[in-house]
N, CA, C and O atoms as a Tinker XYZ file with bonds, in Angstrom:
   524  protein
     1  N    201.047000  171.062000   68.120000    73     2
     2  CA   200.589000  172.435000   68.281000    64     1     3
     3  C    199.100000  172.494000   67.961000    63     2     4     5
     4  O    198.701000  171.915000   66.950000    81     3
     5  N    198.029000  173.322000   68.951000    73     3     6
     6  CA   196.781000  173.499000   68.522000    64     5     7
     7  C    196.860000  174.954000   67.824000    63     6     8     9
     8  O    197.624000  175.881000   68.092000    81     7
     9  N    195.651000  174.863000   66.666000    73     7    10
    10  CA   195.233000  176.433000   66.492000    64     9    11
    11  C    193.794000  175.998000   66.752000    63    10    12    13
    12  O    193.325000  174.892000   66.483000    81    11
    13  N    193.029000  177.241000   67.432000    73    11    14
    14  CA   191.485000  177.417000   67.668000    64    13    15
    15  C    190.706000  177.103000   66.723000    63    14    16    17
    16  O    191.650000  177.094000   65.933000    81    15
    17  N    189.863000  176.842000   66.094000    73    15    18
    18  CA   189.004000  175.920000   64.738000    64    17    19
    19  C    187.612000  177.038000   64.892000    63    18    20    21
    20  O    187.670000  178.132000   64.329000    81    19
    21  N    186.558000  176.691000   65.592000    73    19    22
    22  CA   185.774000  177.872000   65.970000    64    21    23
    23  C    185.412000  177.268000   67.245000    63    22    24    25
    24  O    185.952000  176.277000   67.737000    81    23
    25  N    184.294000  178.058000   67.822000    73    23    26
    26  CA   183.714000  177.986000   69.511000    64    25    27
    27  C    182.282000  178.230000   68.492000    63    26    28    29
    28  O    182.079000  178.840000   67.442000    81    27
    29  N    181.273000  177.236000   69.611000    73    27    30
    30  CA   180.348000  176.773000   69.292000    64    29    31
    31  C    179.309000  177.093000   70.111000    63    30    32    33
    32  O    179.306000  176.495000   71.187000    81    31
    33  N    178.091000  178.160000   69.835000    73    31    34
    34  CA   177.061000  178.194000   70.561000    64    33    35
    35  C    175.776000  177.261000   70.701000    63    34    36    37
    36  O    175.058000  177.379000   69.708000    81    35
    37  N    175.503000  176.773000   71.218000    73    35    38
    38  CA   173.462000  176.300000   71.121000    64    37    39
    39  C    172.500000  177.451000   71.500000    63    38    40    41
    40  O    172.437000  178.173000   72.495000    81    39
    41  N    171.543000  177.347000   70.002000    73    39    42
    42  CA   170.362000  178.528000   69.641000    64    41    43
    43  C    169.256000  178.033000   69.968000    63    42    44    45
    44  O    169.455000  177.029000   70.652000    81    43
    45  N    168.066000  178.261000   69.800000    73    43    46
    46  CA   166.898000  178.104000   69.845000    64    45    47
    47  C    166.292000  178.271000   68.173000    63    46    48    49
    48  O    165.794000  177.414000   67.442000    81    47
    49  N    166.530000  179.559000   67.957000    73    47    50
    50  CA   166.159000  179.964000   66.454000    64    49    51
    51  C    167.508000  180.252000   65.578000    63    50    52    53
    52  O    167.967000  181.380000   65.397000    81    51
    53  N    167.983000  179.219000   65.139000    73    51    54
    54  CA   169.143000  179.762000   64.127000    64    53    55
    55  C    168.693000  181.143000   63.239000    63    54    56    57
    56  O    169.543000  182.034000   63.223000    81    55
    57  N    167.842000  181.311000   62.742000    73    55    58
    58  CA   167.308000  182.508000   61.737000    64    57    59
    59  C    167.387000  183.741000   62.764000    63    58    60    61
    60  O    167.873000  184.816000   62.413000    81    59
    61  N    166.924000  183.541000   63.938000    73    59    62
    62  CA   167.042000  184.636000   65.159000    64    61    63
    63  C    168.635000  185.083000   65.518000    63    62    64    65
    64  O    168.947000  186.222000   65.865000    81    63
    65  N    169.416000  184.147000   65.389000    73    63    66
    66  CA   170.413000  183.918000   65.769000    64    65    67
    67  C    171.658000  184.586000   64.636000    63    66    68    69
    68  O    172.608000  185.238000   65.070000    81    67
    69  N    171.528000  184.392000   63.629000    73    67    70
    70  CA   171.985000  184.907000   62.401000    64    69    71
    71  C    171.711000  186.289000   62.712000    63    70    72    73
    72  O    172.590000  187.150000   62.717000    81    71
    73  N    170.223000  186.554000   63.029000    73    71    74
    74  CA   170.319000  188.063000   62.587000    64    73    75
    75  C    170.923000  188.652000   63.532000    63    74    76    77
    76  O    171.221000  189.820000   63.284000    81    75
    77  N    171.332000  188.095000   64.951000    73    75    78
    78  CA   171.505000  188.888000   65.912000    64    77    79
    79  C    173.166000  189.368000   65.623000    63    78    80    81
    80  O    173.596000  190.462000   65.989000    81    79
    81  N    173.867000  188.496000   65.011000    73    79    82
    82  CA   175.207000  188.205000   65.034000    64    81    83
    83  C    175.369000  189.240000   63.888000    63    82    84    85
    84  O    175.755000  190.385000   64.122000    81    83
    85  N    175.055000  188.790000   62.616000    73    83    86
    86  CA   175.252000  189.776000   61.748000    64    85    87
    87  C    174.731000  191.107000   61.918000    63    86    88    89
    88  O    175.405000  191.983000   61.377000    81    87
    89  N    173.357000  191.598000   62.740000    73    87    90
    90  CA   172.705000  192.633000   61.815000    64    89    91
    91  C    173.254000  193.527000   63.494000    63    90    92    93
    92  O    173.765000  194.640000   63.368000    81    91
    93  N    173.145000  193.137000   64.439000    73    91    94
    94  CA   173.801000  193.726000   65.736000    64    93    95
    95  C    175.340000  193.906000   65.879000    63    94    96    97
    96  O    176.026000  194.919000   66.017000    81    95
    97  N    175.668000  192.519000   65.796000    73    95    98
    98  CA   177.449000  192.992000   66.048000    64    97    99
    99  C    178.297000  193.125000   65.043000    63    98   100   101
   100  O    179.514000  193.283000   65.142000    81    99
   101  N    177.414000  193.039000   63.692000    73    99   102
   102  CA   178.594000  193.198000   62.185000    64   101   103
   103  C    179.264000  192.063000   61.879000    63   102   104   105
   104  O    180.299000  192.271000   61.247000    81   103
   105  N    178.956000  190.654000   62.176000    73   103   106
   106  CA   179.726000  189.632000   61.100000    64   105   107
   107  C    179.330000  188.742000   60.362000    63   106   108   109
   108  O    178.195000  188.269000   60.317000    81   107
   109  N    180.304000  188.444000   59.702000    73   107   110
   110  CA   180.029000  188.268000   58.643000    64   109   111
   111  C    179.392000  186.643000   58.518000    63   110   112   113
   112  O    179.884000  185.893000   59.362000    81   111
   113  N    178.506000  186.079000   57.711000    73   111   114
   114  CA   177.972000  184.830000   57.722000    64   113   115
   115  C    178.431000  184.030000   57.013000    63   114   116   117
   116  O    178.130000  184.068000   55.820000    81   115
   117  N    179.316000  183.034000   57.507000    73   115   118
   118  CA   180.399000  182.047000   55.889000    64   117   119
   119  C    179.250000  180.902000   55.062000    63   118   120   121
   120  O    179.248000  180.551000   53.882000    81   119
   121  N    178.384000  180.537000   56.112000    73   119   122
   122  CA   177.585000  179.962000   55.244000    64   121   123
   123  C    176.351000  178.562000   56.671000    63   122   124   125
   124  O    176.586000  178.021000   57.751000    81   123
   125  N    175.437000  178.598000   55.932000    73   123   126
   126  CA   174.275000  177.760000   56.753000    64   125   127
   127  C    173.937000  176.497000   56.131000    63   126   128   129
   128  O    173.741000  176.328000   54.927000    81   127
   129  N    173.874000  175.469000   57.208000    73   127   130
   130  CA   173.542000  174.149000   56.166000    64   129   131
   131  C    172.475000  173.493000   57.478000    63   130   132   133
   132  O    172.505000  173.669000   58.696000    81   131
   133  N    171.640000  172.749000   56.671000    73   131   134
   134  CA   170.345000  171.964000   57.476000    64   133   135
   135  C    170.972000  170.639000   57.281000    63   134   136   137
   136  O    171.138000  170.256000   56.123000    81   135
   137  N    171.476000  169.624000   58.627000    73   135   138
   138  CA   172.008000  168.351000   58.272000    64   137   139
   139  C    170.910000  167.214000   59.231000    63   138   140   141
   140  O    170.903000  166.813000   60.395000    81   139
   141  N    170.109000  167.009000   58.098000    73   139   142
   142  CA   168.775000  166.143000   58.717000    64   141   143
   143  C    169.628000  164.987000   59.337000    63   142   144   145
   144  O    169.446000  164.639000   60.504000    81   143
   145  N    170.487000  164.449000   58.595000    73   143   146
   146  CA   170.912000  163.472000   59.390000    64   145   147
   147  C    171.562000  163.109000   60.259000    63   146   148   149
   148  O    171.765000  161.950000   60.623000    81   147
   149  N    172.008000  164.215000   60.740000    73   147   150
   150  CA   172.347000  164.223000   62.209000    64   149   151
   151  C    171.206000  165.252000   63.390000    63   150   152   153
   152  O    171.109000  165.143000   64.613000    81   151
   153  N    170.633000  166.000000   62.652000    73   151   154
   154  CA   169.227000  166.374000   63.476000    64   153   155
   155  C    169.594000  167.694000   64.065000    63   154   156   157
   156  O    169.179000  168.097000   65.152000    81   155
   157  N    170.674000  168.553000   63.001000    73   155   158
   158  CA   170.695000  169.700000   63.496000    64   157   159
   159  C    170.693000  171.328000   62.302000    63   158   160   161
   160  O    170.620000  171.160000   61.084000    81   159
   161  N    170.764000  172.462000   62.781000    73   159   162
   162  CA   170.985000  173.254000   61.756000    64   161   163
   163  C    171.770000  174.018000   62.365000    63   162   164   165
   164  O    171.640000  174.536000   63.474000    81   163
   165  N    172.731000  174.099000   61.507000    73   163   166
   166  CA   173.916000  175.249000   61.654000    64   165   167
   167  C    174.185000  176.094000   60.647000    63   166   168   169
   168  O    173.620000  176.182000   59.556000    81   167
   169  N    175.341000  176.885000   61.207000    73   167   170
   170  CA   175.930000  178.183000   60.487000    64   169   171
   171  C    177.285000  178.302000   61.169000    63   170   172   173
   172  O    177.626000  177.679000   62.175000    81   171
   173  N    178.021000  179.198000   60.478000    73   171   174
   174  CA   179.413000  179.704000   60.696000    64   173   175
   175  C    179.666000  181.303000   60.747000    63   174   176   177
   176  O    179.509000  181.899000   59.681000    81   175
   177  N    179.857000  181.684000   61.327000    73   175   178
   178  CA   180.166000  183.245000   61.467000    64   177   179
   179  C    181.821000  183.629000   61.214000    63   178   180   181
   180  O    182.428000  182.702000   61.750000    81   179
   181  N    182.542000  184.326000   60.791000    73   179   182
   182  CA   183.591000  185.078000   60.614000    64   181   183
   183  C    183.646000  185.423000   61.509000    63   182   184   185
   184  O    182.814000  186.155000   62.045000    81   183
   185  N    185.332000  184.731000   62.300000    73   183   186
   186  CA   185.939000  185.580000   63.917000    64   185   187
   187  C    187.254000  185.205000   63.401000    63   186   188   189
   188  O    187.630000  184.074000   63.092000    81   187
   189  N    187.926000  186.343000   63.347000    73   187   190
   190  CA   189.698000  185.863000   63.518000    64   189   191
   191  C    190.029000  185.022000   64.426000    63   190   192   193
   192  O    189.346000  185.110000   65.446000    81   191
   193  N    191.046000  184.026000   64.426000    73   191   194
   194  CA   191.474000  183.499000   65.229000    64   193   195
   195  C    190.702000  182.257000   65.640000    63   194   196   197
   196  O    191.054000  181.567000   66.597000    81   195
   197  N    189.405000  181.934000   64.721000    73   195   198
   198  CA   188.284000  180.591000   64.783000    64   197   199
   199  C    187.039000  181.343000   64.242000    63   198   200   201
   200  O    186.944000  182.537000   63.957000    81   199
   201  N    186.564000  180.842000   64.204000    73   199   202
   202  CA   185.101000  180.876000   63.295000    64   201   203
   203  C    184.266000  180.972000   64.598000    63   202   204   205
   204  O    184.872000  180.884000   65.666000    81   203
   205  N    182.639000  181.181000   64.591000    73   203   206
   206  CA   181.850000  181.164000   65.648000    64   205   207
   207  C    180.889000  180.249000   64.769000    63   206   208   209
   208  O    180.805000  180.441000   63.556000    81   207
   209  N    180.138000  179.208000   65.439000    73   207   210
   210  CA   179.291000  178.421000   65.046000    64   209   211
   211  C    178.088000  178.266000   65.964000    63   210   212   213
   212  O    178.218000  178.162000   67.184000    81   211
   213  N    176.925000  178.255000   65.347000    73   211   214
   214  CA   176.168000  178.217000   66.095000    64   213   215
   215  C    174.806000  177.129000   65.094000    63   214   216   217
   216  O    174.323000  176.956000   63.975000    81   215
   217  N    174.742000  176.648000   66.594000    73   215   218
   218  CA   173.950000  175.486000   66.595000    64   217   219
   219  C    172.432000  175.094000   66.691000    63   218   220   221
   220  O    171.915000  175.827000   67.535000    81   219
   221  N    171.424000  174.134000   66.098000    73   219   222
   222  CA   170.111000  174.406000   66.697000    64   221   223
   223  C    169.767000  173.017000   66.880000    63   222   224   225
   224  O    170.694000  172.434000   66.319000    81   223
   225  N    169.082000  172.259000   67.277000    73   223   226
   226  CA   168.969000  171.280000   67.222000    64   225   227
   227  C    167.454000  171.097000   66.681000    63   226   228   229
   228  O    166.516000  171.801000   67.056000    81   227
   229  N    167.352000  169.968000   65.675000    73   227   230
   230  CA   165.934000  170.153000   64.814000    64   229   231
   231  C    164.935000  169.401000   66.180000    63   230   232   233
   232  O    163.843000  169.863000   66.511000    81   231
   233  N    165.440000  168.443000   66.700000    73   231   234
   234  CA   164.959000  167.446000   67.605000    64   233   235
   235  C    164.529000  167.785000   69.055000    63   234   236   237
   236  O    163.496000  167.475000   69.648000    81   235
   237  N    165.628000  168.524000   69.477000    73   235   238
   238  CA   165.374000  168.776000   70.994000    64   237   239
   239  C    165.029000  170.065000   70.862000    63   238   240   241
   240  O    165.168000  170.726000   69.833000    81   239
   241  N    164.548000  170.465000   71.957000    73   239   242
   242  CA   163.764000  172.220000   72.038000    64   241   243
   243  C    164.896000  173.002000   73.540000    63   242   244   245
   244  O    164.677000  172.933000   74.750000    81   243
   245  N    165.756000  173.503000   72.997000    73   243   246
   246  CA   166.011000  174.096000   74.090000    64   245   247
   247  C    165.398000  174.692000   75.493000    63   246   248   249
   248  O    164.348000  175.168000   75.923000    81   247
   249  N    166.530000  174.411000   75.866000    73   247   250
   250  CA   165.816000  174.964000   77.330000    64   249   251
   251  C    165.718000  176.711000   77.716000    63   250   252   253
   252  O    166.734000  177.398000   77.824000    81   251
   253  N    164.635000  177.133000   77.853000    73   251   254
   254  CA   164.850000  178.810000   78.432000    64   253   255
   255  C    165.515000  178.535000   79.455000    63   254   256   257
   256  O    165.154000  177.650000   80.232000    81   255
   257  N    166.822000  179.396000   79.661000    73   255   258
   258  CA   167.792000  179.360000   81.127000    64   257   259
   259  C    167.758000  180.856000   81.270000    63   258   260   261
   260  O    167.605000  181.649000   80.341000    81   259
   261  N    167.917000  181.149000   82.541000    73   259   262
   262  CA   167.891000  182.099000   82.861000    64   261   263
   263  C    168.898000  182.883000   82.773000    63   262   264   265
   264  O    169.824000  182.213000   82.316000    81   263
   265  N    169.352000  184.351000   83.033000    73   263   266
   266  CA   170.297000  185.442000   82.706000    64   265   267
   267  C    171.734000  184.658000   83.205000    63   266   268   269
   268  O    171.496000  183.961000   84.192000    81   267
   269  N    172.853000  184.607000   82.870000    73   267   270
   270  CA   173.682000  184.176000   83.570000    64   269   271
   271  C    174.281000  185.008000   84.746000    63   270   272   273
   272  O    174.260000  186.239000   84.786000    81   271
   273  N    174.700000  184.371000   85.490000    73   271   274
   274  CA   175.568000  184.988000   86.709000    64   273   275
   275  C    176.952000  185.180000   86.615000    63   274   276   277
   276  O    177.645000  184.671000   85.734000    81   275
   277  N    177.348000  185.878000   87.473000    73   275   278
   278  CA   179.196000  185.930000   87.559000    64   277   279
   279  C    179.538000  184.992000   87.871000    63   278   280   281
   280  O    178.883000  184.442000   88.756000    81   279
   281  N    180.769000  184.282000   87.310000    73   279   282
   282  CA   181.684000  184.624000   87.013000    64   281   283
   283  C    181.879000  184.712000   84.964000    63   282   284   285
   284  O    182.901000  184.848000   84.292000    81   283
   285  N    180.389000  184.561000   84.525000    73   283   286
   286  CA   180.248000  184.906000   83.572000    64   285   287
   287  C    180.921000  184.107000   82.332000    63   286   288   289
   288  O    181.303000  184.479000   81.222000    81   287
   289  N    180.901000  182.677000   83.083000    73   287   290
   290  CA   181.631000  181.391000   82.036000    64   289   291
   291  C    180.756000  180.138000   81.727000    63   290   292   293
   292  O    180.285000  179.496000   82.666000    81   291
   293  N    180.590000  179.873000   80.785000    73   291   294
   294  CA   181.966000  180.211000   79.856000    64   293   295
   295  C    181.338000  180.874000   78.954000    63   294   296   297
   296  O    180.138000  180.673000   78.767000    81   295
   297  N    182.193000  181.979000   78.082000    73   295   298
   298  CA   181.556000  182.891000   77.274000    64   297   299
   299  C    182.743000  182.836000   76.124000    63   298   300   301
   300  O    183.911000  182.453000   76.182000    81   299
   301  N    182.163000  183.233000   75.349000    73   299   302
   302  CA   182.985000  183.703000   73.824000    64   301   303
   303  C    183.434000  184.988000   74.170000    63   302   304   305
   304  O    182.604000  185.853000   74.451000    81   303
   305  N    184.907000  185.280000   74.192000    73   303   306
   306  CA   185.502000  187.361000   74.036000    64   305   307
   307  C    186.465000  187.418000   72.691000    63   306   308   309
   308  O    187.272000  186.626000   72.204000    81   307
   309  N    186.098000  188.439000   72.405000    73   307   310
   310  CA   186.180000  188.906000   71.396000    64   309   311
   311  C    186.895000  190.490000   71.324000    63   310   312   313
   312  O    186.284000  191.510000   71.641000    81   311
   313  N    187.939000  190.465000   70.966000    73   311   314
   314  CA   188.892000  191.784000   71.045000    64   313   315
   315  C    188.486000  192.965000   70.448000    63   314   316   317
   316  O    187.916000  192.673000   69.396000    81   315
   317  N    188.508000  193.939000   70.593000    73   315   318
   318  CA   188.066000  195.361000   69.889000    64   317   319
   319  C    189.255000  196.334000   70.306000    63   318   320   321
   320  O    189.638000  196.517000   71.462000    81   319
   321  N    189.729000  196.879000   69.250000    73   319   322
   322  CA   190.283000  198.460000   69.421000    64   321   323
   323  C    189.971000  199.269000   70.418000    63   322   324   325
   324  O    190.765000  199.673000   71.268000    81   323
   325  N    188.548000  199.587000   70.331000    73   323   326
   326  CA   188.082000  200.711000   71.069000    64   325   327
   327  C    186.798000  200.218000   71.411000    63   326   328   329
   328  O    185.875000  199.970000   70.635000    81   327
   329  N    186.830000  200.071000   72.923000    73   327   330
   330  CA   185.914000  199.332000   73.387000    64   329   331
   331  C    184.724000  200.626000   73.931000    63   330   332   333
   332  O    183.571000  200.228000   74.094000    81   331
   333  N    185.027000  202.204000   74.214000    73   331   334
   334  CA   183.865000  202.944000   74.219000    64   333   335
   335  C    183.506000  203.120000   73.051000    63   334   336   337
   336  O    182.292000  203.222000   73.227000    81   335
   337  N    183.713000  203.269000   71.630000    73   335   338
   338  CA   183.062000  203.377000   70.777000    64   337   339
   339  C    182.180000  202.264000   70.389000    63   338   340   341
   340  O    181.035000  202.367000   69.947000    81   339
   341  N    183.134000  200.728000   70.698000    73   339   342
   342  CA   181.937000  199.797000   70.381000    64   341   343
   343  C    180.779000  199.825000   71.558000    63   342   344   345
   344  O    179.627000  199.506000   71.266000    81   343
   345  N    181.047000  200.125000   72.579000    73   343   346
   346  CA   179.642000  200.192000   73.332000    64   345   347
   347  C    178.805000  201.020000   72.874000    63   346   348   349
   348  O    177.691000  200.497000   72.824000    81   347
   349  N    178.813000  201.986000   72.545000    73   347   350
   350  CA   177.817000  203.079000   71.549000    64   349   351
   351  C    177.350000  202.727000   70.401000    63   350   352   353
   352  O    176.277000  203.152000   69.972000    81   351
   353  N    178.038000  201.983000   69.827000    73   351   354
   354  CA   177.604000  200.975000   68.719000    64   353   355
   355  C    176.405000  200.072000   69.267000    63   354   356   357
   356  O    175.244000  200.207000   68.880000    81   355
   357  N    176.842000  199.091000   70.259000    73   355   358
   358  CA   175.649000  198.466000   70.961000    64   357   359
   359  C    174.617000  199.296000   71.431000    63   358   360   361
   360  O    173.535000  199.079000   70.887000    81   359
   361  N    174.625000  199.845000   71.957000    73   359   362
   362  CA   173.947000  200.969000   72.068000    64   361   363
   363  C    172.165000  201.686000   71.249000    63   362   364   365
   364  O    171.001000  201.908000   71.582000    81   363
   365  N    173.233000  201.794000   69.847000    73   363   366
   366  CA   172.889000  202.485000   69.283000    64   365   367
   367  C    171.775000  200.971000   68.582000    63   366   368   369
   368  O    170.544000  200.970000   68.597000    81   367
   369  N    172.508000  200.039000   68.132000    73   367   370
   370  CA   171.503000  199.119000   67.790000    64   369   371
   371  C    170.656000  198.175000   68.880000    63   370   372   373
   372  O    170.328000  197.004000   68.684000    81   371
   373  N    170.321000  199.138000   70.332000    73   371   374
   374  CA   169.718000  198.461000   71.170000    64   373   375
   375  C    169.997000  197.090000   71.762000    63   374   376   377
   376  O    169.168000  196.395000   72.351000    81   375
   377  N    171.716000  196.684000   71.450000    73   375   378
   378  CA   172.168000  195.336000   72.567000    64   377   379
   379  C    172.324000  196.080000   73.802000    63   378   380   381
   380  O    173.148000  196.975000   73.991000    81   379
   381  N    171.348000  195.578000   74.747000    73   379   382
   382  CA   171.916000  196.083000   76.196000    64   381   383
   383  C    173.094000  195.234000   76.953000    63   382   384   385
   384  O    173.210000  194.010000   77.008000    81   383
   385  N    173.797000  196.081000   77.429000    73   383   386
   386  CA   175.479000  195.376000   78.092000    64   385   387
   387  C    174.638000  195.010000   79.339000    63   386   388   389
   388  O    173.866000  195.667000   80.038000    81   387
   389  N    175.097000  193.621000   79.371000    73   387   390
   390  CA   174.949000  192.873000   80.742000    64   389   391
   391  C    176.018000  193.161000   82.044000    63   390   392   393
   392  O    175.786000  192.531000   83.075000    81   391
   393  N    176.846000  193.825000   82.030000    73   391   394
   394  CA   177.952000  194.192000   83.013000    64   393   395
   395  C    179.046000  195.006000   82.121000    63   394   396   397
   396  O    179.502000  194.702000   81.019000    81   395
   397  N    179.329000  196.157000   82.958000    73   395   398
   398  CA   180.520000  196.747000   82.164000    64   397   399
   399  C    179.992000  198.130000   81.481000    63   398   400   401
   400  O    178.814000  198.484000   81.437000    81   399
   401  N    181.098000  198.827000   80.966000    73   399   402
   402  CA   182.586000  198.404000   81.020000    64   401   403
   403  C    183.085000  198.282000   81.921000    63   402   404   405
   404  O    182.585000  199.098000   82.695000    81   403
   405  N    184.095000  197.549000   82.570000    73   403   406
   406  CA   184.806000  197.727000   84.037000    64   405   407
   407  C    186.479000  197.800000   83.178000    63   406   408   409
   408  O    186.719000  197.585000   81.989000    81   407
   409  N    187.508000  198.214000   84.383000    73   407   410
   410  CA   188.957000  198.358000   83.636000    64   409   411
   411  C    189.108000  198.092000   84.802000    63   410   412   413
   412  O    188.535000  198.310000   85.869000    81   411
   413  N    190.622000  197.198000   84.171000    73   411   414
   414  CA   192.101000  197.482000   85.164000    64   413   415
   415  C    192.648000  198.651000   84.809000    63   414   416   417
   416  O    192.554000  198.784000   83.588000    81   415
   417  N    193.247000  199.676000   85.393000    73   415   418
   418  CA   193.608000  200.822000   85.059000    64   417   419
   419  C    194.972000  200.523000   84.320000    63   418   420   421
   420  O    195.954000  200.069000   84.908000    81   419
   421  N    194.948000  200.714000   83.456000    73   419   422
   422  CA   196.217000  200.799000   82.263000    64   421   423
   423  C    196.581000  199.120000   81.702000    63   422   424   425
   424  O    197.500000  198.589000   81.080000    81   423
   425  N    195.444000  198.729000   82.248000    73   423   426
   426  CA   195.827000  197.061000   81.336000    64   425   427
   427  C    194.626000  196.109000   80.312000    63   426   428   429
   428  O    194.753000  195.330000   79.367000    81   427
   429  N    193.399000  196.685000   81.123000    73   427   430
   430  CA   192.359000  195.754000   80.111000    64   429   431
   431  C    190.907000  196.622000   80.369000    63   430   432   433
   432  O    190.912000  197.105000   81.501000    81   431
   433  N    190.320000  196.772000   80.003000    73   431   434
   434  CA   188.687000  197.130000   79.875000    64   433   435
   435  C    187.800000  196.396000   79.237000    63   434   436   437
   436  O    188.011000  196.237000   78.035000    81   435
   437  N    186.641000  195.783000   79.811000    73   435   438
   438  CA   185.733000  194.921000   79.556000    64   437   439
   439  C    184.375000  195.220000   79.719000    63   438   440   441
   440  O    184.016000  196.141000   80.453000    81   439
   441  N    183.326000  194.282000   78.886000    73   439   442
   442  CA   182.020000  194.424000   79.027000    64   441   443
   443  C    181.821000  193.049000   78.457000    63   442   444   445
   444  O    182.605000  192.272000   77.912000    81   443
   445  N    180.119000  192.952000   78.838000    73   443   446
   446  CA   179.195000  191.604000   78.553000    64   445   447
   447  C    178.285000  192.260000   77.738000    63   446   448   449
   448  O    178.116000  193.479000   77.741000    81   447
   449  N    177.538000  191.248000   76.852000    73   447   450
   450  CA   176.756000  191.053000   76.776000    64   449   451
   451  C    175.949000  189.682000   76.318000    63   450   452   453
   452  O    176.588000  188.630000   76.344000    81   451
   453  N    174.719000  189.664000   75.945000    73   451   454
   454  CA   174.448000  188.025000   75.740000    64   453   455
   455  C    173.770000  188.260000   74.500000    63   454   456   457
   456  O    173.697000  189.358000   73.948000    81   455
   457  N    173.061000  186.715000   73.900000    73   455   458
   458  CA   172.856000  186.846000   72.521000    64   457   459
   459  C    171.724000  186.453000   73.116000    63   458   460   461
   460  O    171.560000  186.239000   74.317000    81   459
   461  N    170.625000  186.324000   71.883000    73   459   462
   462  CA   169.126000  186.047000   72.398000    64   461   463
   463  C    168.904000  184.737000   73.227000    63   462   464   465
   464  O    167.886000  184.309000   73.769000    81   463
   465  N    170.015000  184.298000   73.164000    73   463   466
   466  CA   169.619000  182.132000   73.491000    64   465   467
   467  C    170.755000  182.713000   75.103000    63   466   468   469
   468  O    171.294000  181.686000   75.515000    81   467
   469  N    171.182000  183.929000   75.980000    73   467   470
   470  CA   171.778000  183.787000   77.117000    64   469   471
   471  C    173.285000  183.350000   76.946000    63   470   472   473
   472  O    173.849000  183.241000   78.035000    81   471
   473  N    174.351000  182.976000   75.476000    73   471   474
   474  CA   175.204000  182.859000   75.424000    64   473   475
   475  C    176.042000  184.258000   76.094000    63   474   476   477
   476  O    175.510000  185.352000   76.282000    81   475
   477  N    177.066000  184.009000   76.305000    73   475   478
   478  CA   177.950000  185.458000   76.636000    64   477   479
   479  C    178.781000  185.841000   76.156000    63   478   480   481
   480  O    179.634000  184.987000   75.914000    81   479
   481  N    178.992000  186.763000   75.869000    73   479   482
   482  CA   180.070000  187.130000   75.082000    64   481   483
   483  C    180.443000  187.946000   75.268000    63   482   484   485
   484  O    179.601000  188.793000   75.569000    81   483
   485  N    182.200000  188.521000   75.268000    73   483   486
   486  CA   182.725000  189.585000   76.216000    64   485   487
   487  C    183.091000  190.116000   75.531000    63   486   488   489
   488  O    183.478000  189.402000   74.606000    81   487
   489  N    183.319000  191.625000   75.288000    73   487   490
   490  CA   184.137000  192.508000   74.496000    64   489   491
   491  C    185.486000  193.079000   75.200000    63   490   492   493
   492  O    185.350000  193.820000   76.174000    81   491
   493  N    186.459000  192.834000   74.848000    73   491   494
   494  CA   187.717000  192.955000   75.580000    64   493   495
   495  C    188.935000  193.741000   74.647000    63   494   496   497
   496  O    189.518000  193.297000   73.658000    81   495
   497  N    189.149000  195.448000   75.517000    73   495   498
   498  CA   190.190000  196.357000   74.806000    64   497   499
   499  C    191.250000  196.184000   75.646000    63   498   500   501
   500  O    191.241000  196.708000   76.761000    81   499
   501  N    192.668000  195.154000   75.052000    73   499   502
   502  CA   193.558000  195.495000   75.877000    64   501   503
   503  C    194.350000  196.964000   76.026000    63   502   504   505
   504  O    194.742000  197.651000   75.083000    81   503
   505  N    194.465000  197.226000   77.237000    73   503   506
   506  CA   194.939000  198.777000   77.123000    64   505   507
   507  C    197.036000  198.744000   76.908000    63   506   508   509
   508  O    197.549000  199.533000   76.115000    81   507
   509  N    197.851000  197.828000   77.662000    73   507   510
   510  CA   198.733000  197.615000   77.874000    64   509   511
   511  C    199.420000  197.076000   76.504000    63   510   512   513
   512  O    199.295000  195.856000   76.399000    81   511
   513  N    200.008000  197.594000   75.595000    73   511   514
   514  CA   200.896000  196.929000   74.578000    64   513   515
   515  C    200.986000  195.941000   74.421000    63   514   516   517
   516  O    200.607000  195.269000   73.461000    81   515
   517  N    201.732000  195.523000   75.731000    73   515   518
   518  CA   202.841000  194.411000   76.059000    64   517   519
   519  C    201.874000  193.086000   76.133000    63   518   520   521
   520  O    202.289000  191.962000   75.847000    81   519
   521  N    200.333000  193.405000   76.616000    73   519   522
   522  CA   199.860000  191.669000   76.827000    64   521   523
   523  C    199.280000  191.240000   75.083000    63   522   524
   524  O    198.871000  190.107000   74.830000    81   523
C-alpha cells in the first residue's frame, strides 16, 4: 500500500517562496534546512494528506519558463470547502487566478493559480458528497 509523503516544487528564491506559501495561501512552515552537501535548500510546508516541499538548488540557476498552458500539468490541487470564499481570499491578498473558477454543475468547481517560480496549483471544491 502507498500513502502520499509530500509533492515537490523547484524555486528560484526559497525565502520568496516561503513567503508566498505562508503569507498568501496560509500554511504552515514545518521547517527549512541548507544541505551544502548535496547543493540544495529546502523547506516543508503543512498539506494534509503529504507535506509540500519546495526546492532551490544552490548550484544551478533556474530557468525563467514561461506562464503555463492547458492542460495545466502537472500541478499540485489542493481541496477547499468553499472555493468562492477562498477566491476572495486570493483576491484580497493580490494572488491573481490563472483560470477559473470553472464547475461541473453539481460535481466539482475549480481554479488555478501559480506560485512565483510558474508552479500550479489548483484549488478544488468538490460539490457532490459522494466523490
Amino acid at each position: 500500500m502507498f500513502k502520499n509523503d509530500h509533492i515537490a516544487f523547484r524555486v528560484r528564491d526559497l525565502d520568496n517562496a516561503i513567503a508566498f506559501y505562508t503569507d498568501k495561501l496560509g500554511m504552515a512552515l514545518l521547517f527549512r534546512e541548507t544541505d551544502e552537501a548535496h547543493g540544495e535548500a529546502f523547506a516543508f510546508l503543512e498539506l494534509e494528506g503529504g507535506n509540500l516541499e519546495l526546492l532551490e538548488s544552490l548550484e544551478t540557476r533556474m530557468p525563467t519558463a514561461p506562464l503555463p498552458e492547458p492542460p495545466y500539468t502537472p500541478h499540485l490541487a489542493i481541496a477547499t470547502d468553499d472555493l468562492g470564499a477562498f477566491a476572495g481570499s486570493l483576491a484580497e491578498r493580490g494572488v491573481p487566478i490563472l483560470k477559473g473558477p470553472m464547475t461541473i454543475p453539481g460535481k466539482v468547481t475549480w481554479l488555478y493559480i501559480t506560485d512565483p517560480d510558474n508552479n500550479v496549483i489548483e484549488f478544488v471544491q468538490w460539490l457532490d458528497a459522494s466523490s
